[in-house]
N, C-alpha and C positions, 0 to 999 in steps of 0.2 A: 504494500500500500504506500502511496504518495501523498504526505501531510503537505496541501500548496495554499500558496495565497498569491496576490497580483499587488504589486506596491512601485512607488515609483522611490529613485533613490538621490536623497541631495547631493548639491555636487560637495567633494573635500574641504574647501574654505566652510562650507554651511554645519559641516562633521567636526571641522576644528573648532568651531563655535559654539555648537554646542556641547562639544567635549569639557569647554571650559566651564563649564556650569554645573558638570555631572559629579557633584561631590555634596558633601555638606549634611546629609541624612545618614547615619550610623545604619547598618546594614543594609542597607536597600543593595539591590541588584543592578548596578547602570549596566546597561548596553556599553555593546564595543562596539567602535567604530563599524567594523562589517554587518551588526546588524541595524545600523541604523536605516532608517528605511522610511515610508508615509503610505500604509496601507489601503489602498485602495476597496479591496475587497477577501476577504478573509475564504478561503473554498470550503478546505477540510479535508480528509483523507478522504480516497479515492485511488480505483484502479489504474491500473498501465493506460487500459485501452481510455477511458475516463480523463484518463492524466492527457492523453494525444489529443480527447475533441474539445478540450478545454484550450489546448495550446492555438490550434486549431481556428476557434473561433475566434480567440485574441487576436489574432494576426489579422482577423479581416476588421479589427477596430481603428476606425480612423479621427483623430481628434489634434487640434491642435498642439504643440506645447506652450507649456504653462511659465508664464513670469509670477514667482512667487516671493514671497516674505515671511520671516519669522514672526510670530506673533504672541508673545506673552506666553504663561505656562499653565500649565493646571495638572488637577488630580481625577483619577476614576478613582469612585470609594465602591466596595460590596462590605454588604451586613455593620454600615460605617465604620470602616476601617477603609482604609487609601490601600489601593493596591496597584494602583501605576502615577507615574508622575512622567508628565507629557507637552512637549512644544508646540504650542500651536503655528499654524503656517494658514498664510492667507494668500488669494482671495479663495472665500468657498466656493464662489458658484463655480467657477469651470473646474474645479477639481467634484466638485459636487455631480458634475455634468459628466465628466469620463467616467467615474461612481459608478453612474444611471446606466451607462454604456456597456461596463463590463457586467453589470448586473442583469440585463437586460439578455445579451449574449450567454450568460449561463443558465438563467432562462430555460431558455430554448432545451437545452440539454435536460432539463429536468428537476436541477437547483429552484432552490426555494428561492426567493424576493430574499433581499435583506431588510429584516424590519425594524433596524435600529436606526436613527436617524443619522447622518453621516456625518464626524465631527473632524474634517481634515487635524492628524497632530502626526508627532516624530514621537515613539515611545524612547523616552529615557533612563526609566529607573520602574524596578518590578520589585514589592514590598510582599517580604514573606513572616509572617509571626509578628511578632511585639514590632517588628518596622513599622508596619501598620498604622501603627497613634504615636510615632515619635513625634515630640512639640517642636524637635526639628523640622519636621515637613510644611508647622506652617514660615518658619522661617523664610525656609529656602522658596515656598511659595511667593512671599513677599520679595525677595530680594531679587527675584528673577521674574519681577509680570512686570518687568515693563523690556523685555527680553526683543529682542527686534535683529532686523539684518539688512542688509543691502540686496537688489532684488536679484533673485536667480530662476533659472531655468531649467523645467524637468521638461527632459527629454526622450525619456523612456518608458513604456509601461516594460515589469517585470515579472515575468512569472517566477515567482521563489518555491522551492521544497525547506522545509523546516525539516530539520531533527531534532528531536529533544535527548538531551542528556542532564548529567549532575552540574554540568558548571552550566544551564541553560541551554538560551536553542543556537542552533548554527544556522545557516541559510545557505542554501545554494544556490543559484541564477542558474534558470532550466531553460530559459530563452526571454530573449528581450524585442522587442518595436520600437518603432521612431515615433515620434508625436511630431508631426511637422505641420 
């Protein structure tokens, strides 16, 4: 089985940027550089032949690329407790809009809709146990919403395979498009 998702990836200067932020919360989880990424659309495991007509359809998605911006930070919380801490990147609608596109395209194959409302961000930091309520996180919230960057350009959709392991996931780039 193939754990995939579709995400576009900032370019290095935007990865050094926000490396430099990626500290300050006593055990949280940051991201490394390789998985930084801005998820598009999340799949799920799935087979070989599965994995092909996903690939498949992406390739016939055609959408502009995107001039994008850093934008402030925030938290997902479950059962109130934070369990990510995340960049947001603006503007939404045409990331909102390729969204639609690849969601639409899988679709067809038999995937469900995504029914969660689409909140363009870069995952930074994964909170596991007591991280969760450190009164660090609202620090670091504070100290970093007014987080910003000079504008850039994604250029690529990407299809990623996740593996999960002990030190987190790794990602692999299983094939990439031009956004032109």
């Amino acid at each position: 089985m193939h754990r995939l998702f579709v995400a576009l990836r900032p370019p290095l200067a935007i990865r050094d940027t926000l490396a430099d932020i990626m500290d300050g919360v006593p055990e949280a989880r940051w991201q490394d550089d390789e998985q930084l990424h801005l998820t598009l659309r999340y799949i799920g495991e799935v087979d070989r032949r599965t994995a092909e007509d996903v690939a498949d359809a992406l390739s016939r998605i055609h959408a502009p690329a995107i001039e994008a911006q850093l934008a402030g930070v925030g938290q997902f919380d479950r059962k109130g407790r934070t369990h990510t801490l995340w960049a947001g990147v603006t503007p939404a609608d045409p990331l909102a809009a390729l969204h639609r596109k690849i969601d639409q395209a899988l679709i067809r194959f038999g995937f469900t809709a995504e029914e969660r409302a689409y909140l363009p961000h870069i995952t930074l930091a994964r909170m596991t146990g007591a991280a969760g309520t450190a009164p660090e996180i609202g620090h670091w919230l504070e100290a970093h919403a007014a987080l910003t960057s000079e504008p850039f350009r994604l250029e690529h959709v990407i299809l990623f395979e996740s593996h999960l392991g002990q030190g987190g996931a790794r990602y692999d780039s299983i094939a990439r498009w031009p956004l032109f």
